[in-house]
N, C-alpha and C positions, 0 to 999 in steps of 0.2 A: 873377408876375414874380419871379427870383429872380437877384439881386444875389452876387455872388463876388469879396471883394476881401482885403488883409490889410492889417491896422495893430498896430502896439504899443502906441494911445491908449488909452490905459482906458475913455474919456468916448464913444468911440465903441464899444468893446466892447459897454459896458452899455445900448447899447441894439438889440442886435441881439436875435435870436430865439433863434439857433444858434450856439452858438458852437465849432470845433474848433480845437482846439491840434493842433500839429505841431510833434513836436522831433524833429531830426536825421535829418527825411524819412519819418519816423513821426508817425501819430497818435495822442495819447497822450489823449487824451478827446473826447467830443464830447457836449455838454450842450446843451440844448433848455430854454428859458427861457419 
């Protein structure tokens, strides 16, 4: 199952798997944790 959501919490960031940033309609990383 894969979950698709966004938040600015930190405490939820850090426990994701995956995490991509997106600035200004761009993706500017995508890190695998």
């Amino acid at each position: 199952i894969t979950f698709l959501f966004s938040t600015h919490d930190a405490r939820v960031v850090k426990k994701a798997r995956r995490v991509i940033t997106i600035e200004d309609g761009k993706v500017v990383s995508d890190e695998t944790r």
